[in-house]
ROTISE-298866 format. One record per residue (C-alpha): residue number from 1; x, y, z. Coordinates in Angstrom, 1 decimal, m for minus. Layout:
(NUM,(X,Y,Z)),
...
//
This chain:
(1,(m64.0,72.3,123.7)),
(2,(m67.3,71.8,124.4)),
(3,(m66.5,70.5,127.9)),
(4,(m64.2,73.7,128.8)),
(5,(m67.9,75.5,127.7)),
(6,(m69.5,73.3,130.3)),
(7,(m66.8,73.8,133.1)),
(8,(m67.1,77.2,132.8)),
(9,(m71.3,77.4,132.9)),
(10,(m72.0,78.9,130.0)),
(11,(m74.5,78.1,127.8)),
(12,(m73.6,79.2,124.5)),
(13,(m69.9,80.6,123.3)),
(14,(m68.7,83.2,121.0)),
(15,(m66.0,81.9,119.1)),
(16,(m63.1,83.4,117.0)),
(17,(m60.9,81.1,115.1)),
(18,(m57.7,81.8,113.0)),
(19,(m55.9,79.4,110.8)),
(20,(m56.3,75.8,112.4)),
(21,(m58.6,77.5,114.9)),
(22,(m61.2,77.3,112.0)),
(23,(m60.6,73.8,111.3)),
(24,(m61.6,73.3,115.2)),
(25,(m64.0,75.8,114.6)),
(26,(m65.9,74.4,111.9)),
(27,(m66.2,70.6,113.6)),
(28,(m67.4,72.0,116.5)),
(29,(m70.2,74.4,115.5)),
(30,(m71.2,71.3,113.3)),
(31,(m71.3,68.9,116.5)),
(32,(m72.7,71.6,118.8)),
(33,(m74.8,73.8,116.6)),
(34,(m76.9,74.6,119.5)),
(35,(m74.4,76.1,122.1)),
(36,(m72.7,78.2,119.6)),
(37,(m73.5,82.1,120.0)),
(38,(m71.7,83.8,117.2)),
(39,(m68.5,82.5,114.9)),
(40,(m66.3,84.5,113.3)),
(41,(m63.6,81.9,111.3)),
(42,(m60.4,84.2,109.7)),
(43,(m58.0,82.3,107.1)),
(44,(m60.1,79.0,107.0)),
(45,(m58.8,75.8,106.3)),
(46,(m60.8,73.5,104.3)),
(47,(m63.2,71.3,106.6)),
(48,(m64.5,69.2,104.9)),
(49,(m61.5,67.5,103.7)),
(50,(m60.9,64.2,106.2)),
(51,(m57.7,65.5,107.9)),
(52,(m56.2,68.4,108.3)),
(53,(m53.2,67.0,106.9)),
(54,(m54.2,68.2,103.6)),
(55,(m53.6,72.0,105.1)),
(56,(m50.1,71.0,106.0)),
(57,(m49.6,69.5,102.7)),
(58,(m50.9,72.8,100.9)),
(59,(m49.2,74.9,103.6)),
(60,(m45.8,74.6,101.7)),
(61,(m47.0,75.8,98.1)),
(62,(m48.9,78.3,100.2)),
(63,(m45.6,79.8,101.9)),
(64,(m43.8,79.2,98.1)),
(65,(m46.5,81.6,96.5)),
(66,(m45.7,84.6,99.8)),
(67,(m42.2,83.9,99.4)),
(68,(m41.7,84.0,95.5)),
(69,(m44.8,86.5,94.7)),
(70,(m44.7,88.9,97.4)),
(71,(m41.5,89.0,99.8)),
(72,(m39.2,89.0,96.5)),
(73,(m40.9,91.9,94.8)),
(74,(m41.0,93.6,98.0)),
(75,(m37.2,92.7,98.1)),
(76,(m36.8,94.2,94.8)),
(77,(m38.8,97.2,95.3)),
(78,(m36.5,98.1,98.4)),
(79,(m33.2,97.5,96.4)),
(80,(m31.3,100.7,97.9)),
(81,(m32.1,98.8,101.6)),
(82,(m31.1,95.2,100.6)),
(83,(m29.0,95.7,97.8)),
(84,(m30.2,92.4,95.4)),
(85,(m31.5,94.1,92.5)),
(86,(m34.5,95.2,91.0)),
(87,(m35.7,91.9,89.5)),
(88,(m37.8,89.1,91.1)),
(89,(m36.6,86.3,89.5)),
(90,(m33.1,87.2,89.9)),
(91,(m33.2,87.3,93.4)),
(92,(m34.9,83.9,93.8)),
(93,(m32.9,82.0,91.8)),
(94,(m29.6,83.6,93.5)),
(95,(m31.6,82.8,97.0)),
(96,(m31.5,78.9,96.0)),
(97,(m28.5,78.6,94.1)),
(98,(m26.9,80.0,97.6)),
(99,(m29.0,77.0,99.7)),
(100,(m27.9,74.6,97.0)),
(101,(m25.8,72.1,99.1)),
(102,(m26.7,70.0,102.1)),
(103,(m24.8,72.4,104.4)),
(104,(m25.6,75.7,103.2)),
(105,(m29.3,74.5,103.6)),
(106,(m29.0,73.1,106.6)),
(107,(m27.3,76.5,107.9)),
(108,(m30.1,78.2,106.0)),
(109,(m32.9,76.3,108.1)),
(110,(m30.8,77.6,111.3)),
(111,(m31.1,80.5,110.3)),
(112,(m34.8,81.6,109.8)),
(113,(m35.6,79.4,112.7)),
(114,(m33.6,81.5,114.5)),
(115,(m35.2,84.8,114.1)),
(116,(m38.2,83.4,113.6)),
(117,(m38.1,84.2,110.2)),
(118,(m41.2,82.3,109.1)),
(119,(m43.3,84.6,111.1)),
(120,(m42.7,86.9,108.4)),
(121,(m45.4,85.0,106.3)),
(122,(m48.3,85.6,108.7)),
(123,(m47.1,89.1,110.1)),
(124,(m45.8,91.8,108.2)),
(125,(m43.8,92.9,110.5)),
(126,(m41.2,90.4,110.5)),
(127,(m40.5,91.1,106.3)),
(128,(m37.6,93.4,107.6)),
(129,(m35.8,90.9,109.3)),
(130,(m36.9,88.3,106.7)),
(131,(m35.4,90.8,104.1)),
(132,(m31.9,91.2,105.4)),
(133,(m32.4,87.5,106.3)),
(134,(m32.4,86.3,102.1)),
(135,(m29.8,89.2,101.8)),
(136,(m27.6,87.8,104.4)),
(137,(m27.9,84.3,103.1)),
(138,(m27.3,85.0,99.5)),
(139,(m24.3,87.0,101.0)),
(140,(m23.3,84.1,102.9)),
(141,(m23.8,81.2,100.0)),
(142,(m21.9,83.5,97.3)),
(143,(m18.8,83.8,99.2)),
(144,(m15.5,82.4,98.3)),
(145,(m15.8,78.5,98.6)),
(146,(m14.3,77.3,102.0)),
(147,(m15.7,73.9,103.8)),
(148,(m19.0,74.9,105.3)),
(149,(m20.0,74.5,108.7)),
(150,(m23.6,74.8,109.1)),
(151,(m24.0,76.6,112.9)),
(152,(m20.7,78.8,112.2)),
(153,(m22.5,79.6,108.4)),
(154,(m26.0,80.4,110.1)),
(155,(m24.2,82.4,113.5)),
(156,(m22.9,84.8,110.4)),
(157,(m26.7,85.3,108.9)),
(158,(m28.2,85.9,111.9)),
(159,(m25.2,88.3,113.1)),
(160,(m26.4,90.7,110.4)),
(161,(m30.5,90.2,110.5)),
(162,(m31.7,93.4,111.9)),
(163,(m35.3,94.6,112.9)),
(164,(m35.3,97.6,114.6)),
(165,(m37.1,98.9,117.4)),
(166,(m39.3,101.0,115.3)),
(167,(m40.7,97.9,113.4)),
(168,(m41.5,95.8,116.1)),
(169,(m43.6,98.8,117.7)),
(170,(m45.6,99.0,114.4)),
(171,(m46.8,95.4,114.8)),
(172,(m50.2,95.5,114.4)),
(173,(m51.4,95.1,110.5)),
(174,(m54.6,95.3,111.1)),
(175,(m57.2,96.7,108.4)),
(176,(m59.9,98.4,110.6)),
(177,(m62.5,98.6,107.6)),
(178,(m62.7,94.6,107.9)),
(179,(m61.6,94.3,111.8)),
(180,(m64.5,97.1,113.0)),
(181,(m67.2,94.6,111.5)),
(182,(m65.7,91.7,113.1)),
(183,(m65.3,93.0,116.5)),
(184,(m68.7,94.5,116.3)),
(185,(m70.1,91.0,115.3)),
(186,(m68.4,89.1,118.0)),
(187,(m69.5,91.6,120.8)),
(188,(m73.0,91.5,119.8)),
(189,(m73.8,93.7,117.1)),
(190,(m75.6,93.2,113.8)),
(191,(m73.5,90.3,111.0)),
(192,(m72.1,92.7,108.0)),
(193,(m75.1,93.3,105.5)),
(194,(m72.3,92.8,102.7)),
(195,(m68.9,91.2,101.7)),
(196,(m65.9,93.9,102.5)),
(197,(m63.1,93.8,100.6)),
(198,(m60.7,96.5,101.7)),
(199,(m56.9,97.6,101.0)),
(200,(m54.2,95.8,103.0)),
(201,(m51.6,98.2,104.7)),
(202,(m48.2,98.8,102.8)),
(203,(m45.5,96.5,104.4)),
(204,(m42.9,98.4,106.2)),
(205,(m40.6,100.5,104.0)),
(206,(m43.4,101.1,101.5)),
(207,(m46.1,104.1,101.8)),
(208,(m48.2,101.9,98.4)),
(209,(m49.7,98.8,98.1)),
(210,(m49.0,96.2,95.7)),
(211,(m50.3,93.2,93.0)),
(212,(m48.5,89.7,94.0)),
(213,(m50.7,87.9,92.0)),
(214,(m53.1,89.4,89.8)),
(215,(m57.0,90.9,91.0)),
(216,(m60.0,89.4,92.3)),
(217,(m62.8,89.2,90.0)),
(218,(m66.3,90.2,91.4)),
(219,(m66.4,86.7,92.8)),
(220,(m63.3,87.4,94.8)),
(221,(m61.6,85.2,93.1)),
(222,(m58.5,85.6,90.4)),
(223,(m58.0,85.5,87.2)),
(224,(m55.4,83.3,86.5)),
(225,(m53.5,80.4,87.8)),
(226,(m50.5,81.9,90.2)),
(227,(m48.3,83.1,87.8)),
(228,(m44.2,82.1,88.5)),
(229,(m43.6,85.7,88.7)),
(230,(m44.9,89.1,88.6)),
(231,(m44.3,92.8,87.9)),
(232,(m43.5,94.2,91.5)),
(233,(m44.0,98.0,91.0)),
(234,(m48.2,97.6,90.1)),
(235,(m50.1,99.2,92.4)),
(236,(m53.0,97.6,94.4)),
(237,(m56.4,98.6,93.5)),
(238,(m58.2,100.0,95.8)),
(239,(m60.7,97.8,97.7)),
(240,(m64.8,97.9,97.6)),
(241,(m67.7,97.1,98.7)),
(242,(m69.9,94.0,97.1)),
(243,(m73.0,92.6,97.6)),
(244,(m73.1,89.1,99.4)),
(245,(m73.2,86.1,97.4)),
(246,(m75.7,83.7,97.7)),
//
């Protein structure tokens, strides 16, 4: 990195990380202190573990906690679109009874890799697809039994995942109260005075916000271990304002 800042002649860079980005991030403002400008470092992994393999090893429990706390209650808030019930837990457990066997998961991996399913759990936008996605497998796993062939199974899923036009124009999630700051940092203006904590955007079908977990305390932290399951119809507190800790 700090030779692509030397091709290019510049003396000191801005930087804007996301995700592994801060990991590079991080190693490099600690190596180069000196020819960094500004650094702004969104969803940072933990550097000063010795590899980054411990992110991929926590990225799985990670995507567990989206998938079980957040894209089933949504699931079950939007019953009259996916038709799975009102209840959480239900729908899990019917999600991996249906994925139970070594085909039916096999065709299951197929299948979200197909539409890009995963994409869902770092962009709103794709929790449509990834909706009718589960529906479609559950569908799928809970027919009558008949051999299984995994590519003929996942064609079937991914036949019926929709994401309409509509949604994919809506893509950006941003929330301007903490993205304004940000890009006012990086191009040059003053760092934010104080922490911002600020109401994420409803995901699409929903005009509310929701708890998947429980709130942050005034240290921006929870409560509570992650719970197994929560009440999906709480609404989200509105964000505030705090003072920076030291």
């Amino acid at each position: 990195m700090d030779f692509i800042r030397h091709l290019l002649g510049l003396d000191k860079v801005t930087y804007m990380g996301y995700s592994y980005g801060t990991w590079l991030g991080a190693w490099y403002g600690s190596l180069f202190s000196d020819n960094i400008e500004r650094m702004a470092l969104d969803s940072a992994t933990d550097s000063t573990q010795e590899s980054i393999q411990t992110l991929y090893n926590a990225a799985h429990e990670g995507r567990d906690r989206q998938f079980r706390l957040r894209m089933m209650n949504w699931i079950s808030r939007n019953d009259e679109v996916f038709g799975l019930g009102t209840d959480p837990e239900t729908i899990w457990k019917r999600y991996f009874a249906a994925t139970s066997t070594p085909e039916k998961s096999l065709a299951t991996q197929w299948s979200w890799n197909a539409v890009n399913g995963p994409a869902a759990f770092s962009n709103p936008i794709g929790y449509r697809a990834a909706g009718s996605l589960v529906a479609g497998i559950i569908a799928e796993g809970e027919a009558p039994s008949k051999p299984v062939v995994p590519a003929e199974s996942a064609a079937r899923v991914v036949d019926q995942t929709e994401l309409t036009d509509e949604q994919r124009a809506a893509a950006h999630y941003g929330t301007e109260e903490v993205d304004r700051p940000v890009i006012d940092f990086l191009l040059g203006g003053d760092r934010p005075a104080q922490t911002i904590v600020a109401a994420g955007k409803p995901l699409p079908l929903e005009r509310s916000t929701y708890e998947s977990w429980t709130p942050l305390d005034e240290n921006a932290e929870h409560a509570t271990e992650a719970p197994l399951f929560t009440d999906p119809t709480i609404p989200a507190e509105t964000g505030v304002v705090r003072e920076p800790r030291n």
